[in-house]
LOVEX-939042 format. One record per residue (C-alpha): residue number from 1; z negated, x negated, y negated. Coordinates in steps of 0.1 Angstrom, whole numbers, plus 5000, padded with zeros to 4 digits. Example, Ala and Ser with C-alpha at 12.3 -4.5 7.8 and 13.67 -1.06 7.14 Angstrom:
[1; [4922; 4877; 5045]] [2; [4929; 4863; 5011]] 
END
This chain:
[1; [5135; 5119; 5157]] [2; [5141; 5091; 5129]] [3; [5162; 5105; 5101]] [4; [5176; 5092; 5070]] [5; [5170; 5109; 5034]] [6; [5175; 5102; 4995]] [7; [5164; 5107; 4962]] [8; [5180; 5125; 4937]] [9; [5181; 5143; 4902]] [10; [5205; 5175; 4899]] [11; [5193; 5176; 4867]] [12; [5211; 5145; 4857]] [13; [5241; 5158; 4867]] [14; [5269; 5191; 4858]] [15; [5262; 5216; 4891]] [16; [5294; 5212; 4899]] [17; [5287; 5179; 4915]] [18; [5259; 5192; 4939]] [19; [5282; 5204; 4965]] [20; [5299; 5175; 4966]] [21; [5274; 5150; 4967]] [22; [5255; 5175; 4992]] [23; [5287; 5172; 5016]] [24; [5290; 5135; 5009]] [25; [5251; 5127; 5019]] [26; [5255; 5153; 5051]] [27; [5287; 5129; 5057]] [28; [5265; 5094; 5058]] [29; [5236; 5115; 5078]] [30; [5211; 5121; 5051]] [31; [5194; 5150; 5065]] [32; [5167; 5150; 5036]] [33; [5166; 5148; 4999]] [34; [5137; 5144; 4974]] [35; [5142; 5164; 4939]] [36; [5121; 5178; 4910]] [37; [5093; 5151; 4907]] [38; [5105; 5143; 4868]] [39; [5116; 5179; 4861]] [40; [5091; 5196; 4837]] [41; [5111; 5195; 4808]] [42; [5136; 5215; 4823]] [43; [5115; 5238; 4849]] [44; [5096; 5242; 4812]] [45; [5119; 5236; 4783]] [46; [5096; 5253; 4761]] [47; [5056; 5268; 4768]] [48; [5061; 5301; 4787]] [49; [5099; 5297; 4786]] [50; [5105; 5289; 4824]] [51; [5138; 5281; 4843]] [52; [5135; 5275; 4882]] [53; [5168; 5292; 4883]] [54; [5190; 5256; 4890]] [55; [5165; 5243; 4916]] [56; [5168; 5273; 4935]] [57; [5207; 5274; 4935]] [58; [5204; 5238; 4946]] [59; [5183; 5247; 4973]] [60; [5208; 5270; 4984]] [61; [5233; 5243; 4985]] [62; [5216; 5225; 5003]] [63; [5205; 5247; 5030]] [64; [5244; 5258; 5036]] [65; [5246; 5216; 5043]] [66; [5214; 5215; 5069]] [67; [5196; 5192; 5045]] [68; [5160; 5202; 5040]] [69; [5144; 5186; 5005]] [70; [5111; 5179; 4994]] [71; [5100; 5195; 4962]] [72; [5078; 5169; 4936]] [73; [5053; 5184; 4915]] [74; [5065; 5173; 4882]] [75; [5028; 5166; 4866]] [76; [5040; 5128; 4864]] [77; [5057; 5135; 4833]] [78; [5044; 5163; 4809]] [79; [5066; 5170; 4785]] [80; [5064; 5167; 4744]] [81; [5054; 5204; 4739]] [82; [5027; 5199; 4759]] [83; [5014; 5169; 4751]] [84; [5015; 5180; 4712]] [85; [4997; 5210; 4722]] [86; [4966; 5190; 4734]] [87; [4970; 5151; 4724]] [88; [4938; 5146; 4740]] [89; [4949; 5145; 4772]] [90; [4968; 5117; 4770]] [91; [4950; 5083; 4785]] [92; [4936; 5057; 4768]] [93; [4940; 5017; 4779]] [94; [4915; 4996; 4781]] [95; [4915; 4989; 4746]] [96; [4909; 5026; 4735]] [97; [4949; 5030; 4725]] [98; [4964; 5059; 4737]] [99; [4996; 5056; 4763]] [100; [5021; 5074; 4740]] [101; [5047; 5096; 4752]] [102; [5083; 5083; 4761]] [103; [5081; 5069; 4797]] [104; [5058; 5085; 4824]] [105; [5019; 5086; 4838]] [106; [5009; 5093; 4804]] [107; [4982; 5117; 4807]] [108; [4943; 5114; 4820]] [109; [4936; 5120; 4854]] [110; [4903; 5135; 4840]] [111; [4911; 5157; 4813]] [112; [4909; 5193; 4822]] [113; [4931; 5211; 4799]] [114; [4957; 5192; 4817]] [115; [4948; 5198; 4850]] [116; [4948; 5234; 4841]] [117; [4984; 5229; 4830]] [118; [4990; 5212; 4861]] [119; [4973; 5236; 4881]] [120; [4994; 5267; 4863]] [121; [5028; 5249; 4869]] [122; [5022; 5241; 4903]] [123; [5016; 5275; 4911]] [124; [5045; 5288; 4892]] [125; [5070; 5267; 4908]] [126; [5058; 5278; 4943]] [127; [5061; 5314; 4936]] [128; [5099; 5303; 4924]] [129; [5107; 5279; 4956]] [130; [5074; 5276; 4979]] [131; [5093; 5300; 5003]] [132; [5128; 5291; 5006]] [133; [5142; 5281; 5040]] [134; [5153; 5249; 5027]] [135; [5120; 5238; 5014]] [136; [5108; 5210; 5041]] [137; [5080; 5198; 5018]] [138; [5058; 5189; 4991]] [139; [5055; 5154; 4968]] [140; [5021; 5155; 4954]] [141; [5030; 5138; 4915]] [142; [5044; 5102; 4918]] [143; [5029; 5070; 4919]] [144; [4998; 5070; 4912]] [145; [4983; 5045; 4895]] [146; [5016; 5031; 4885]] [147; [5018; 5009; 4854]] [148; [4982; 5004; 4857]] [149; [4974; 5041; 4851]] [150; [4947; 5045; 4878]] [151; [4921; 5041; 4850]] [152; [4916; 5059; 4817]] [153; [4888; 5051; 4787]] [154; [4895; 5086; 4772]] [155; [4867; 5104; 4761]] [156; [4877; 5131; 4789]] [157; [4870; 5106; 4812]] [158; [4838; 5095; 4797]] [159; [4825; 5128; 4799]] [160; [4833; 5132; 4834]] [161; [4820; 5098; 4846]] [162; [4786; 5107; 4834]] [163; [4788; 5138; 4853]] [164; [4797; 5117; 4887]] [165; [4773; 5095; 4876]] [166; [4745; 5120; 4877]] [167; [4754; 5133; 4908]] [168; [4755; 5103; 4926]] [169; [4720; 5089; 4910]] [170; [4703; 5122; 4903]] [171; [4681; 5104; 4872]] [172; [4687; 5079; 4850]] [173; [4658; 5055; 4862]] [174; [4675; 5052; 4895]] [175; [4707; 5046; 4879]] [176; [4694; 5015; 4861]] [177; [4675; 5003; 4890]] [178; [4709; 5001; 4913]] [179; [4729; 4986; 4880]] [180; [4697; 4966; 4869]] [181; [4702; 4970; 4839]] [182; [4668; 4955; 4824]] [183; [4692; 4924; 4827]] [184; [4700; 4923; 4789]] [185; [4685; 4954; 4777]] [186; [4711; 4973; 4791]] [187; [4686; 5000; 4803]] [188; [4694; 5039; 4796]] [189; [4672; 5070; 4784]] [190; [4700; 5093; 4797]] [191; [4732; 5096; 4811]] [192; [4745; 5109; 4783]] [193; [4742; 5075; 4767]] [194; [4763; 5058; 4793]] [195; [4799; 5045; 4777]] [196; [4827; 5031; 4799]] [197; [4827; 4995; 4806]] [198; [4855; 4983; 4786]] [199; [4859; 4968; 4752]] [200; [4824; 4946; 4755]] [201; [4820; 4912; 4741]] [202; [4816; 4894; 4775]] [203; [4817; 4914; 4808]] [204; [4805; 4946; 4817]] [205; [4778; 4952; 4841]] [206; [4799; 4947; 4874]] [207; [4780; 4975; 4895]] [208; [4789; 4997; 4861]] [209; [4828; 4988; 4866]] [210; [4827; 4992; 4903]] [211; [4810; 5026; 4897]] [212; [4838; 5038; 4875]] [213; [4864; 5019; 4893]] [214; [4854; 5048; 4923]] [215; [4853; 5070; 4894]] [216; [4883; 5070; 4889]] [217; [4897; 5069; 4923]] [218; [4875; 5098; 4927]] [219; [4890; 5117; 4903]] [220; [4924; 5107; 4917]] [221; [4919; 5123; 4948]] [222; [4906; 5154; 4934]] [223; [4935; 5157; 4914]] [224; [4957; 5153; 4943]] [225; [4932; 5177; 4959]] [226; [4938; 5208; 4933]] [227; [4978; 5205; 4938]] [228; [4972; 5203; 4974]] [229; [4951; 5236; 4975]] [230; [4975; 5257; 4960]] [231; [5001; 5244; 4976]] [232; [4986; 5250; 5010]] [233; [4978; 5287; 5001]] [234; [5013; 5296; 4984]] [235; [5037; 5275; 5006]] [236; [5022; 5275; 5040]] [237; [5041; 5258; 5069]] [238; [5053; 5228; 5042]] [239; [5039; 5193; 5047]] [240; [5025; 5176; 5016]] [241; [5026; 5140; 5010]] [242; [5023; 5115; 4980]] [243; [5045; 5084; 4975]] [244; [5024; 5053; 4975]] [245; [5030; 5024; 4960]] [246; [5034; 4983; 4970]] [247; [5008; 4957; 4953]] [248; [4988; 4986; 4942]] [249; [4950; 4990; 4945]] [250; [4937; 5005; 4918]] [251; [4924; 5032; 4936]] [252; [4915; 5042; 4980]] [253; [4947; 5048; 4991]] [254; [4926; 5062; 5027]] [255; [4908; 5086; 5003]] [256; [4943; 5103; 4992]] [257; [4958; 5100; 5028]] [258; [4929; 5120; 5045]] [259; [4943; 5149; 5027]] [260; [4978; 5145; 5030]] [261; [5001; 5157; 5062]] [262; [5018; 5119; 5060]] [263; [5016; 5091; 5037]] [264; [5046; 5073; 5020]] [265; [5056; 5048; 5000]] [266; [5083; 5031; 4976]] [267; [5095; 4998; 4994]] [268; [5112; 4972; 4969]] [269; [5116; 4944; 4992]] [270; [5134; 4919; 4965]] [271; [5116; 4934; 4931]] [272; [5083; 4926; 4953]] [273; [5095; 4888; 4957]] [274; [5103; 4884; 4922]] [275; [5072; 4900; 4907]] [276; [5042; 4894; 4930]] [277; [5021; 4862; 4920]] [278; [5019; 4850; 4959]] [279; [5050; 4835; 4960]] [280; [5065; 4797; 4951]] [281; [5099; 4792; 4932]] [282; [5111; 4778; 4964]] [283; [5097; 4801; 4990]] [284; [5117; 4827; 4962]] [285; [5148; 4813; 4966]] [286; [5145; 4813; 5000]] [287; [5141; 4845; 5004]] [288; [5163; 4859; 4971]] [289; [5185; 4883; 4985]] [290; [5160; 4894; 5014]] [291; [5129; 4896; 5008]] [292; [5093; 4882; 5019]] [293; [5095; 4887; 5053]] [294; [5058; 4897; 5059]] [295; [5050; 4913; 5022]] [296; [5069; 4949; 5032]] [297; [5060; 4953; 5069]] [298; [5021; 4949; 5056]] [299; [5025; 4978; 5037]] [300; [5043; 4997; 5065]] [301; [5011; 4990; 5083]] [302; [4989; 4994; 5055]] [303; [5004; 5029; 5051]] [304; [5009; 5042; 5084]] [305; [4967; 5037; 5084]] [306; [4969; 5062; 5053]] [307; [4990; 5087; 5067]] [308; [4972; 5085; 5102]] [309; [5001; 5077; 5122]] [310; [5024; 5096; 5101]] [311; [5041; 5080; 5071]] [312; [5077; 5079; 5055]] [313; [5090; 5052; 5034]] [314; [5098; 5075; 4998]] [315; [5117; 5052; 4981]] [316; [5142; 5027; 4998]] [317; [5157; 4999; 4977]] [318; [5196; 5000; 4977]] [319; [5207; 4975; 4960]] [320; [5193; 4953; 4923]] [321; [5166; 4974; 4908]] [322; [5159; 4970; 4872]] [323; [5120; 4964; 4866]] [324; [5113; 4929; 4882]] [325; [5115; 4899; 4861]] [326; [5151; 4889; 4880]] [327; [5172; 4913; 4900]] [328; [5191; 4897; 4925]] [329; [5216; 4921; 4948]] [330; [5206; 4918; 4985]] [331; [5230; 4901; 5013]] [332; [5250; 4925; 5026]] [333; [5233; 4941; 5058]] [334; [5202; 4944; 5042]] [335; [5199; 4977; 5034]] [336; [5204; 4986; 5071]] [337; [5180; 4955; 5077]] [338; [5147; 4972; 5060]] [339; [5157; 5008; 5073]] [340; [5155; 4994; 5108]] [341; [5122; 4975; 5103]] [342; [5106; 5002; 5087]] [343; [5117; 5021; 5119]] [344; [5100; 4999; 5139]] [345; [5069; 5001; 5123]] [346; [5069; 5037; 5134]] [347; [5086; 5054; 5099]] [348; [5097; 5091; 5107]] [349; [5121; 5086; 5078]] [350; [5133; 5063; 5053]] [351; [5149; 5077; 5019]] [352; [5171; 5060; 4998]] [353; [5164; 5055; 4962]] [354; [5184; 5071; 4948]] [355; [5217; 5087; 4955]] [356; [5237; 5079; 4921]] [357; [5229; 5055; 4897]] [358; [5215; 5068; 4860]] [359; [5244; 5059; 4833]] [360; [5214; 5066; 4807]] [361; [5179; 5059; 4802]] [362; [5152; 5033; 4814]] [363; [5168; 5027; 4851]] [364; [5206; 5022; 4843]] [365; [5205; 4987; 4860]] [366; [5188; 5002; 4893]] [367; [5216; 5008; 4919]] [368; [5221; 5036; 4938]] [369; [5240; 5045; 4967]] [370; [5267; 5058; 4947]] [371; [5283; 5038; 4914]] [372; [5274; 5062; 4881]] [373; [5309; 5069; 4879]] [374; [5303; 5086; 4918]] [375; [5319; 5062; 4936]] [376; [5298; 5048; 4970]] [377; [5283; 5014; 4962]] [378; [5277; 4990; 4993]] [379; [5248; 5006; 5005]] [380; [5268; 5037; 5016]] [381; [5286; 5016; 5043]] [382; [5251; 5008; 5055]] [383; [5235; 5038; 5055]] [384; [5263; 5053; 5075]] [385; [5262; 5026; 5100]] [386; [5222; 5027; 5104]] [387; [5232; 5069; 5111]] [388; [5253; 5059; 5140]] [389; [5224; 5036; 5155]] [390; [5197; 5059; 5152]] [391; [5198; 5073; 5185]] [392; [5188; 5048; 5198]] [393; [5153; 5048; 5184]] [394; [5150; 5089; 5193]] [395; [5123; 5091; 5224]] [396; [5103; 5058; 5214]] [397; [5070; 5060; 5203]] [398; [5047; 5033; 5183]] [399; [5015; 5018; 5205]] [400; [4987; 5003; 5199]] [401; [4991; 4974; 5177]] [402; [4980; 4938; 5195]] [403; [4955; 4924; 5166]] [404; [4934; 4952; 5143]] [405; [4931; 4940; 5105]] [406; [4904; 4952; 5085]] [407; [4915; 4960; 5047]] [408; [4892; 4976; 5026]] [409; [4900; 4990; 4985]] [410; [4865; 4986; 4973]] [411; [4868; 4946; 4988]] [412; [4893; 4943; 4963]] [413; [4875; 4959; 4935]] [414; [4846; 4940; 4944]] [415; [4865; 4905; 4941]] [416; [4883; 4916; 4909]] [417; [4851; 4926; 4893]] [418; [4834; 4893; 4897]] [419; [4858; 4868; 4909]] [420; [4833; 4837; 4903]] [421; [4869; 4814; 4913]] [422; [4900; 4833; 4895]] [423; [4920; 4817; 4928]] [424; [4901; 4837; 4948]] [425; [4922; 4874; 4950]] [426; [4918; 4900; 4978]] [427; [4952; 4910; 4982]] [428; [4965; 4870; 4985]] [429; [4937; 4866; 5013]] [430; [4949; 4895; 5036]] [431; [4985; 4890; 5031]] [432; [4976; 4849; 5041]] [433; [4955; 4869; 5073]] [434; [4983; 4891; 5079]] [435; [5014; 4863; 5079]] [436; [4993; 4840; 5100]] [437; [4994; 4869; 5126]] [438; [5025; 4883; 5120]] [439; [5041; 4849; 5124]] [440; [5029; 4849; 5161]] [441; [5050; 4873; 5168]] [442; [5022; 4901; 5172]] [443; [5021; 4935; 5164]] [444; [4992; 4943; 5134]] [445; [4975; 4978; 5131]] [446; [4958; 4975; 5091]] [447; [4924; 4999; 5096]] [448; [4898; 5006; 5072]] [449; [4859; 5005; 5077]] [450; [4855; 5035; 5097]] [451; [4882; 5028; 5121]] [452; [4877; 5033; 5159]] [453; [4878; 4992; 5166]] [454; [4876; 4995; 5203]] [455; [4904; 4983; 5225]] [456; [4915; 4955; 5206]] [457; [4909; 4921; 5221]] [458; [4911; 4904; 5183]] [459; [4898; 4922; 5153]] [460; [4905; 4901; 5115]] [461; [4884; 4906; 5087]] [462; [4896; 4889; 5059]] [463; [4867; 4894; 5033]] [464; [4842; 4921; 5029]] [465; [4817; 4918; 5004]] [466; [4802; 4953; 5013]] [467; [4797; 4965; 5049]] [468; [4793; 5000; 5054]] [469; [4775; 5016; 5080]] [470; [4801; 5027; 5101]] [471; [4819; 4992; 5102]] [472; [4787; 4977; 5117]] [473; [4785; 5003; 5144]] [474; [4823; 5002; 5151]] [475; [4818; 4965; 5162]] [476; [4787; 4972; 5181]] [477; [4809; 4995; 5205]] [478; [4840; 4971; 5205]] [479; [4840; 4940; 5228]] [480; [4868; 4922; 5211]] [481; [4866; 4890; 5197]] [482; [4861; 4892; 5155]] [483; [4868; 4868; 5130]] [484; [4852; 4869; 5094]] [485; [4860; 4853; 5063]] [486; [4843; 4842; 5034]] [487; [4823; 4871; 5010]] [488; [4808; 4890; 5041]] [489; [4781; 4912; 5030]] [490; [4779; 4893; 4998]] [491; [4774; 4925; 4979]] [492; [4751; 4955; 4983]] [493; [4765; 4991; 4983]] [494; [4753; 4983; 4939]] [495; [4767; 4955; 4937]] [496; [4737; 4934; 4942]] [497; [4732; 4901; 4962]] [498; [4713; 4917; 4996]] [499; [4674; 4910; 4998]] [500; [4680; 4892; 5032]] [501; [4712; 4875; 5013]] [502; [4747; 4872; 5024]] [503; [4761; 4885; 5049]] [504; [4739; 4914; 5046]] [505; [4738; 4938; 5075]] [506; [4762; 4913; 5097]] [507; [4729; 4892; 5104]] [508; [4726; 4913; 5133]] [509; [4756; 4901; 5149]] [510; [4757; 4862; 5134]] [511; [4721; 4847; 5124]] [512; [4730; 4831; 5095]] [513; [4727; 4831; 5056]] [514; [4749; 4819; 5029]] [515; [4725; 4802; 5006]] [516; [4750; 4787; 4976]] [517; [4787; 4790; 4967]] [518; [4810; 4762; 4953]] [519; [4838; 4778; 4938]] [520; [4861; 4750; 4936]] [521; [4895; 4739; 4919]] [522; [4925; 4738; 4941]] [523; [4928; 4698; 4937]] [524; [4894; 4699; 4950]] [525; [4901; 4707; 4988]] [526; [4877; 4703; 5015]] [527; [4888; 4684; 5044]] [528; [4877; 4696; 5077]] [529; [4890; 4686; 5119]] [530; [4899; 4711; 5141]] [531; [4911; 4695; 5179]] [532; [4932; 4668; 5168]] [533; [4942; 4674; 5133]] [534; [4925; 4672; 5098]] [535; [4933; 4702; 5077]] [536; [4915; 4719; 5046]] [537; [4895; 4744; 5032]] [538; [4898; 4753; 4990]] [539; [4887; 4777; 4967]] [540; [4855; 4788; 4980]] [541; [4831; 4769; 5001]] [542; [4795; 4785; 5014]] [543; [4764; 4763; 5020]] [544; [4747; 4785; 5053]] [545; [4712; 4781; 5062]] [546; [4714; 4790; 5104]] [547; [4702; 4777; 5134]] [548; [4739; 4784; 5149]] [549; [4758; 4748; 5162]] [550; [4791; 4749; 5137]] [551; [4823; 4746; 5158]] [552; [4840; 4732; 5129]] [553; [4823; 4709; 5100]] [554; [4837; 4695; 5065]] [555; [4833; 4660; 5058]] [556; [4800; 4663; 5045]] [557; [4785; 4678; 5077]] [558; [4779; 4715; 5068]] [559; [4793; 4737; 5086]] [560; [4829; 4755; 5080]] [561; [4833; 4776; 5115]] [562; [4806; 4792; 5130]] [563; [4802; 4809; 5166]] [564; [4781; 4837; 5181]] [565; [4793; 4851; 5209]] [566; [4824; 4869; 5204]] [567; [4816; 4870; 5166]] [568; [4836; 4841; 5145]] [569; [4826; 4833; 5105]] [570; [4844; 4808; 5082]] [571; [4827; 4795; 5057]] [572; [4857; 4791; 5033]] [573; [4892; 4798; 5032]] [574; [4909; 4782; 5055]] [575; [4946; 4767; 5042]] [576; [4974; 4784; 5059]] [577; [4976; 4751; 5086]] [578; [4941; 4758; 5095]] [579; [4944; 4795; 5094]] [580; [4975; 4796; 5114]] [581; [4957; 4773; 5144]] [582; [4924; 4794; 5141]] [583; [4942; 4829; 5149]] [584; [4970; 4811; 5176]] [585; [4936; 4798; 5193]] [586; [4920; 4830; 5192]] [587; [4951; 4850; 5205]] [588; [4952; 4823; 5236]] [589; [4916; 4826; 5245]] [590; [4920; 4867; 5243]] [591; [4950; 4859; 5268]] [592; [4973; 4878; 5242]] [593; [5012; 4870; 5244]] [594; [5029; 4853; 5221]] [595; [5064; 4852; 5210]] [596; [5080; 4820; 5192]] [597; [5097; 4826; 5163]] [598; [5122; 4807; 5142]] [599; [5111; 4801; 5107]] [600; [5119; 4829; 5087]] [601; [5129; 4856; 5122]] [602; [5102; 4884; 5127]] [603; [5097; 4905; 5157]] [604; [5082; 4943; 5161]] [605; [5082; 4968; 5193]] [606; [5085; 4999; 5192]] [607; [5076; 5017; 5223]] [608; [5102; 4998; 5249]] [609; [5125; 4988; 5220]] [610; [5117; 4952; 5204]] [611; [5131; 4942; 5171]] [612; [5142; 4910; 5156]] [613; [5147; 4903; 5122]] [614; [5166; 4873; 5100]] [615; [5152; 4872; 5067]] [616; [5168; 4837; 5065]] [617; [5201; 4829; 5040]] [618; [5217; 4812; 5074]] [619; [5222; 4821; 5111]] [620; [5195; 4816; 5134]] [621; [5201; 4812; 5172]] [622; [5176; 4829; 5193]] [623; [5165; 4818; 5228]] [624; [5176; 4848; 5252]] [625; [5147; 4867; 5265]] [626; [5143; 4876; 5305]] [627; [5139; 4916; 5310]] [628; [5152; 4926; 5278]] [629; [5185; 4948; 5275]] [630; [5200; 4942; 5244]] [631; [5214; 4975; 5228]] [632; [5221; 4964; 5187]] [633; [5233; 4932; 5180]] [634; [5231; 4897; 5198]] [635; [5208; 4866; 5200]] [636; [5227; 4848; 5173]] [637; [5214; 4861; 5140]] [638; [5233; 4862; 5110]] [639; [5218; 4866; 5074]] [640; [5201; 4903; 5074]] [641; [5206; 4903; 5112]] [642; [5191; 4926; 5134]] [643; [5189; 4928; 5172]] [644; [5176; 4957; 5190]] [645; [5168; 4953; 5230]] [646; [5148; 4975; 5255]] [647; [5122; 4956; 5276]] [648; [5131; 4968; 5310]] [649; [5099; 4967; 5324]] [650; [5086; 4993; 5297]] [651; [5097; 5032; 5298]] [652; [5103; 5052; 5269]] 
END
């Protein structure tokens, strides 16, 4: 059953406005609310001095409603006492300053007189609440990584990273070997000699940033990990999940979900538009008051791969938020609008955030579903009409997406690291991947290395620079059709070029080497034909040695499209023209159907449902559809229009 839910802070508000806001959620059908993830300060106002007695009583309030909330472990914001009690714990940028206190994710994921406070509060609020009937679940922190906070340069953190580091090399000569560090005289007599890479006159070592970049996702995860313990052995029966975040890879987001009972993440469709470098001024405008219309659902993908089928979306946008660089208010509708695609990408439940806008503080702009004087704001309406129409969804179950995409954290990291063309960025090239699918009208599962591949008829593999083990044999026992991009196997597991050269291990499956790079400017495209039409490739353009036939040549005769079998590999990056006509001739020789789509409309299914969605500022007339029942709207869309039919030929 999909269900509605919201975020919100008794704390910020006199107890005698619980019940009433309790009755007025119950009233829209909220049927959860998240509470307590910012609350140390007052679960701790002083060291020892403890007061779980208000979270309880709200729990009670809630319960007498039907509402079940999710507790957040409040270790995303230490408080003052404690951080003056041990300043070392707080993390230190880049730079080596420290991230003072008077915000949030101020402390050092390594340090471990903090994760003993953590690990002390934790099990001090479960003894409190870790029982009560109304407790559904468990927030692990919040955001991680948020504000850039995945890494630390504290001397907590050095200490630990030459601990990993000796575990993972054993001795120091192996180390140096894998970094190769005789390159400059960078060679060490111990570990204890290792600093962190930051703060050098040129750039680090890469393979010594990419080892600490796993570092510290490492000790991300094992931080998550310690909560996670506890919380399994003092609140048993709870689920536990974490609230992941949009545009953020700074550290395996698959690493956290294998440990959590779902993923779920904060979706700010309009603050992602305004901030995200992928996007022109007029594409922006465009899309102002809704959103890119393939920038969320990736991440609804992206996450449901984290959470293994099981994922929420946290943190719903309601209205303007406060943190991008402009904060337009959405058309009316939308609110409803992302609820219902996030539904279709399989969500169990979408939560508002937040109930009631702050009158104080750093998020006064950020709307609520409720006015700071209590009032309902517009997204109330919505919210109550989305409660009506959920029904609908009830017995309908996510399949099998129609094209798998292969996305990959330490690809990212990799690319980052050593760029070699600063136009070249990871996240743009999958999103690019992504859209050109999405625009099809297909459905996109988002998988990492070790997924199980088989069963899909088209597999996308944006870039790769290191192939592990288990990716190789998952397309040795899939028969679908694969398409690589550039960077395959460029890299060694240590960041080395491989001794057979690039791409590595995939020589096995496409006999080819990539012998040189250009690394061009962007008004230096490569112009290549494809059928009828000349389109280009830019950025990054690889001079292969192979005996292969190219299907596809630039103007100077080398090769940009290569076949082996069912095994495809460009040689560049393909502009979004070219891109767009490799993957629509790819889906029509795998025989997969396509759907037409007006510019700016999107389509999803969701067991027999199918969804369309108008991200445009005007209506769009769709063409009617044979064997579909339509249940939620009609085939003219207006702006943040949604239709909802049921393919009759499907059963729930």
């Amino acid at each position: 059953m999909r269900s509605l839910g919201v975020c919100y802070y008794p704390e910020h508000w006199n107890d005698n406005r619980w019940p009433v806001d309790l009755r007025q959620m119950q009233s829209l059908g909220i049927r959860y609310v998240r509470v307590g993830e910012f609350a140390w300060s007052r679960f701790e106002p002083a060291p020892g001095k403890l007061n779980f007695g208000w979270l309880q009583h709200f729990l009670d309030l809630a319960g007498s409603e039907q509402i079940k909330v999710i507790v957040g472990t409040p270790t995303a914001t230490p408080p003052k006492w404690l951080v003056d009690s041990m300043p070392d714990m707080l993390a230190l940028d880049e730079n080596g300053l420290p991230l003072q206190f008077g915000s949030r994710r101020h402390y050092c994921f390594s340090h471990e007189g903090y994760r003993n406070e953590c690990r002390r509060i934790v099990i001090q609020l479960t003894e409190a609440v870790g029982n009560h009937p109304s407790l559904f679940g468990w927030q692990i922190d919040n955001e991680f990584g948020c504000h850039g906070t995945a890494l630390s340069y504290s001397t907590a953190a050095r200490g630990r990273f030459q601990q990993w580091l000796q575990k993972r090399y054993q001795d120091v000569v192996s180390l140096n070997e894998a970094w190769g560090n005789v390159f400059w005289s960078m060679e060490y007599r111990n570990f204890a000699e290792i600093e962190l890479p930051n703060r050098t006159p040129t750039d680090p070592n890469p393979a010594h940033r990419l080892d600490f970049q796993r570092f510290s996702s490492d000790m991300i995860v094992e931080f998550m990990q310690l909560q996670i313990e506890l919380l399994r052995r003092l609140s048993p029966g709870r689920l536990i999940t974490h609230n992941f975040m949009g545009q953020s890879t700074g550290f395996d987001h698959f690493a956290a979900g294998r440990e959590l009972d779902f993923a779920s993440w904060d979706m700010y469709p309009l603050g992602f538009l305004a901030s995200v470098p992928l996007f022109s001024d007029e594409h922006r405008l465009h899309y102002l008051r809704s959103g890119d219309p393939d920038y969320g659902s990736l991440h609804h993908d992206l996450y449901r791969a984290c959470g293994r089928g099981r994922w929420w979306i946290m943190e719903q946008q309601p209205g303007p938020v406060n943190w991008a660089p402009y904060n337009p208010a959405p058309f009316p509708g939308m609110v409803r609008f992302w609820a219902l695609e996030a539904f279709a990408h399989g969500a169990e439940v979408v939560s508002f955030f937040r109930w009631r806008q702050a009158p104080f503080a750093q998020e006064q702009h950020h709307a609520g579903l409720q006015l700071p004087n209590g009032e309902p704001d517009a997204g109330s309406a919505e919210v109550a009409q989305l409660s009506g129409e959920l029904p609908i969804l009830a017995d309908e179950k996510l399949g099998r997406g129609d094209v798998a995409l292969v996305f990959d954290y330490e690809a990212c990291w990799t690319i980052e690291i050593q760029p070699q063309s600063k136009q070249f960025t990871y996240p743009e090239e999958v999103f690019r991947f992504y859209r050109a699918i999405r625009q099809r009208g297909l459905d996109v599962d988002i998988v990492p290395q070790d997924a199980d591949l088989t069963g899909y008829r088209l597999i996308v593999v944006p870039s790769l620079p290191i192939v592990r083990p288990e990716f190789l044999e998952g397309l040795r026992r899939t028969s679908g059709t694969v398409l690589f991009g550039p960077r395959l196997g460029a890299k060694t597991e240590n960041f080395q070029i491989p001794a057979k050269l690039p791409p590595g291990p995939i020589q096995e499956l496409m006999p080819l080497r990539v012998i040189r790079v250009d690394s061009l400017p962007l008004f230096a495209p490569q112009k290549v034909r494809w059928g009828e039409r000349t389109y280009t490739a830019h950025k990054w353009i690889e001079h292969v040695d192979t005996d292969l036939e190219p299907i596809v040549r630039y103007e100077d005769g080398r090769g940009a499209l290569f076949r082996c079998e069912r095994f495809l590999y460009l040689t560049g990056l393909p502009d979004d023209q070219w891109l767009n006509a490799i993957i629509e001739t790819l889906i029509t020789e795998q025989k997969i159907s396509i759907t037409d789509l007006p510019l700016g409309v999107r389509t999803r299914c969701l067991g027999s449902l199918r969804f369309f969605f108008n991200y445009n500022p005007h209506p769009v007339q769709l063409e009617s559809i044979e064997d579909l029942e339509v249940l939620v709207g009609d085939y003219k869309l207006p702006p943040a229009g949604v239709l909802i039919g049921r393919d009759t030929r499907r059963t729930p």
